[in-house]
N, C-alpha and C positions, 0 to 999 in steps of 0.2 A: 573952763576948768573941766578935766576928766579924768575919773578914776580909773587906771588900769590896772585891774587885781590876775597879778603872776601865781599859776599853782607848778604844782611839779608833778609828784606820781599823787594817786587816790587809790587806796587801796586797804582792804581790811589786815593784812599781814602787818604787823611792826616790825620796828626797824631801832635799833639802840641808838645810832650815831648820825639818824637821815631818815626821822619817823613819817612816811608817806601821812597825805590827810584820810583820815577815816570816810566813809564813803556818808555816813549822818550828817558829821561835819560840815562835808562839802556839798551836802544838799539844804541843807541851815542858810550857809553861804550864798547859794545861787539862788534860793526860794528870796531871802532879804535882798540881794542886789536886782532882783527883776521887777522887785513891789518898790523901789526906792528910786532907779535908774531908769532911761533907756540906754539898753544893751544896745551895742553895735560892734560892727569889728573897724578896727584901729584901720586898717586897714581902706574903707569906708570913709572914714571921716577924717581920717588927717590930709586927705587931696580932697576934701570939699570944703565950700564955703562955711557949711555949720561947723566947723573947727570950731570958730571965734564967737559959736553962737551963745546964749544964756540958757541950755536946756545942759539937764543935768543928767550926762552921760556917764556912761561906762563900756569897759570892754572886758573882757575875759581872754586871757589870754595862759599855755601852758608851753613851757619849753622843756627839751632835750627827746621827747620820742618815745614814753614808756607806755608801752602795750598797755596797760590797765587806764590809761586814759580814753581807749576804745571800747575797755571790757568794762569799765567803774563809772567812770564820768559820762560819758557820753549818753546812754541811757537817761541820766541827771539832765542833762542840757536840753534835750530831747522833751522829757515832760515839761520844761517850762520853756520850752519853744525858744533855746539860748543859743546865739550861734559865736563859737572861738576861735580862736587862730592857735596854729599848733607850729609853735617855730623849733625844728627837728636837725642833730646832728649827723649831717649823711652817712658818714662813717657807721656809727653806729646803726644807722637802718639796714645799711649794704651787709654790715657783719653780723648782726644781730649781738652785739656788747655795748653793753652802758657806759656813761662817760667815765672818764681818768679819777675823776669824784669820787664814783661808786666805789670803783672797783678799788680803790685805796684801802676804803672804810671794811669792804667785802674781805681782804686782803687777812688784813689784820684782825678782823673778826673769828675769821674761819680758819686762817692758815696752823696747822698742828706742828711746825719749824720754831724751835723756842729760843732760835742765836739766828745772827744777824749781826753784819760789818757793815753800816750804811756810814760813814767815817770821812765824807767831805769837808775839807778843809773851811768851807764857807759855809757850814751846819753848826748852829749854836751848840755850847757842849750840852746843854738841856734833851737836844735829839742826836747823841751819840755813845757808844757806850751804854746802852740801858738796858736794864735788866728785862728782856723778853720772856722770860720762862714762863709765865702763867696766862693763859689769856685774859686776865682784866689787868696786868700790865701792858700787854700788845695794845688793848683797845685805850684806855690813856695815853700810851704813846701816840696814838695816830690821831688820838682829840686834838693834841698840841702838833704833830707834825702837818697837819691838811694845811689850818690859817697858816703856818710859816711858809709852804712849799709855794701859796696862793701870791705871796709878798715877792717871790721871786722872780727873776727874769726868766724869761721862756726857756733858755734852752742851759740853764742851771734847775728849775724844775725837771726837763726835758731826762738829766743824768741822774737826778735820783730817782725817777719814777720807772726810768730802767732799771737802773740798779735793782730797785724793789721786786722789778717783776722778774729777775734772772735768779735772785734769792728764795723767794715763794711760790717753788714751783709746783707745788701740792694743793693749788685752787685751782676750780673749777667757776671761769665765768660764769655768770648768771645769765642767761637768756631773757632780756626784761623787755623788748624792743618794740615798736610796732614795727611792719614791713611796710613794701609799697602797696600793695594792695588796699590795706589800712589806709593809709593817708590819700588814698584815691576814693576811697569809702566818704572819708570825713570829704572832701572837695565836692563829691557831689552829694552831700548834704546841706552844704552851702559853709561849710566852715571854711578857713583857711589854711593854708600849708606856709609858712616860710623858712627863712634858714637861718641857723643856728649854730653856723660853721662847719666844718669838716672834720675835726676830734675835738670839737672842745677846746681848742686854745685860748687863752687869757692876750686878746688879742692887744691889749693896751701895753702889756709886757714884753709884745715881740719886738727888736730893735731890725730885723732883716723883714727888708719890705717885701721879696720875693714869699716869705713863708705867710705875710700876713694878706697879698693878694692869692696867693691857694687857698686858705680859710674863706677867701670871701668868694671868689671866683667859681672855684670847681665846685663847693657845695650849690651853687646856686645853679650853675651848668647842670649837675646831677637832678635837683627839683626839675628843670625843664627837661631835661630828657624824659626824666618819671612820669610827670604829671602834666607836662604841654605850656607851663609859661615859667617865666621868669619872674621869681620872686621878688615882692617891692622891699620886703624887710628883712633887715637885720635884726636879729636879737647876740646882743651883745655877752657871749659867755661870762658869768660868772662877774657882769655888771664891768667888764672890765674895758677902756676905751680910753683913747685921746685923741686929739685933733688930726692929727697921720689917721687916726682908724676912720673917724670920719671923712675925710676928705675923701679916702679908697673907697670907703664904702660909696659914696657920692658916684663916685666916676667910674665904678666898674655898673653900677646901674640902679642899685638900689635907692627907695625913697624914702625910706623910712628907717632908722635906727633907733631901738630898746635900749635902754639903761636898768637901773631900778630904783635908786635915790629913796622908797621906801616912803613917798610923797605923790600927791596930786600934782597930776601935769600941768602946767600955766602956758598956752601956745602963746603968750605975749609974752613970755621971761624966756621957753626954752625953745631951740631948735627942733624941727622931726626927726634927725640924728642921735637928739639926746633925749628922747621922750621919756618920762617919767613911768616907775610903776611902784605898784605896792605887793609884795610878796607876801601870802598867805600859807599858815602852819600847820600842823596840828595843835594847835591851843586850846585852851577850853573857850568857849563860846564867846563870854565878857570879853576876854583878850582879843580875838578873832574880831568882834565889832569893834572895836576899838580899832583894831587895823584898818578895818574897811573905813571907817569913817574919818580915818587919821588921828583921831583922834589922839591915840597912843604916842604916835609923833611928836604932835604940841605939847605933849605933857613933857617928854623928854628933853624938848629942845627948851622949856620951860625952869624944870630942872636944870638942867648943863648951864643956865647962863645966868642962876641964881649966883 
């Protein structure tokens, strides 16, 4: 059994709709998972025999590429002698812009445009027609539009996320990125580099295998060219996959495939395709241990089948 704890950004700035972890937090985090686990990177252990062993591992693990995990965490990892894997969206390294995620939330938060015709036939009337005039109706609007855009297929997300961005043309991206340098920094630290696609696609959702061997292919082409080898993993955007995604994954080279299932990995239940993680918040502390230890999980699934 091994826990793999998923973070994203660490950083003292909040965030209303995508609150990064506090940098305390995440040294809470990493101080209890170093005194309770051995740390490894997934990377390590899932092509070794101690996979199926009885010592009670862990890994660390952050995706999507945000510069403050070079400026915030790393520092953290560093004093308790932690080494993680950082599975990064090429795109966004090569342009320096956050993933389609951010920049929704970013969108809607910031945009000073208070109309808006986003009016697809296949859009619940719930996100059509609404009254945008104030920004805390923008930002409720995009609470409920992010999960629905997430439910949809690739390339009907693909038409409102343009739409949006030919609408709101009075933002300015955020520069939130690491570069290559960066992720050359962490490699020879001894950390990991893997991939994370090429923008961010909901790769379970794409129905056109050409778009979904690009996300796998050229981001990982791009790591080697970067950095000098070809990355063993996938991490799976936004936990999203099936059986097509693995099988590519498989045969274009990779070894290893991310999920998040929000659970302890079992190498005797799940494939390395579908490896298990547990995504960490900013929560208060009690909650946070609960995550780590699963605990919060059992209790859920505990509940639901009362």
């Amino acid at each position: 059994m091994i826990s793999n704890f998923l973070f994203h950004r660490v950083n003292p700035e909040r965030d209303r709709l995508w609150d990064p972890m506090d940098i305390p937090l995440f040294e809470r985090c990493i101080k209890y998972i170093v005194n309770h686990y051995t740390v490894v990177l997934i990377e390590d252990l899932a092509l070794s025999k101690e996979l199926y062993s009885n010592k009670k591992y862990a890994t660390i693990m952050f995706d999507d590429g945000y510069k403050d995990n070079i400026q915030y965490a790393l520092p953290i990892l560093e004093k308790y002698n932690c080494k993680a894997s950082f599975y990064v969206v090429t795109d966004c390294i090569d342009k320096n812009i956050p993933t389609w995620t951010h920049i929704l939330e970013h969108t809607f938060q910031h945009t000073k445009i208070n109309h808006a015709s986003i009016d697809f036939d296949f859009l619940p009337e719930y996100l059509t027609g609404q009254d945008l005039s104030t920004k805390e109706n923008r930002i409720q609007y995009v609470i409920k539009l992010k999960p629905f855009l997430k439910k949809l297929p690739h390339e009907l997300r693909e038409m409102v996320l343009n739409k949006i961005s030919s609408i709101y043309t009075d933002i300015q991206i955020p520069a939130l990125m690491m570069d290559w340098n960066d992720l050359k920094l962490l490699v020879a630290g001894g950390h990991y580099v893997g991939s994370h696609t090429v923008k961010h696609g909901m790769l379970g959702t794409m129905t056109n295998e050409s778009d979904l061997i690009y996300e796998l292919q050229h981001s990982a082409n791009r790591i080697k060219e970067e950095l000098g080898y070809f990355p063993i993993t996938i991490s799976y955007p936004i936990g999203s996959y099936n059986a097509q995604v693995k099988q590519l994954s498989e045969k274009i080279g990779y070894k290893i495939g991310l999920a998040v299932k929000q659970k302890i990995f079992n190498p005797s239940k799940e494939d390395l395709f579908e490896i298990s993680r547990i995504e960490l918040y900013n929560d208060a502390w009690w909650k946070t241990r609960l995550r780590i230890t699963n605990t919060l999980e059992k209790i859920k699934s505990i509940i639901r089948y009362k």
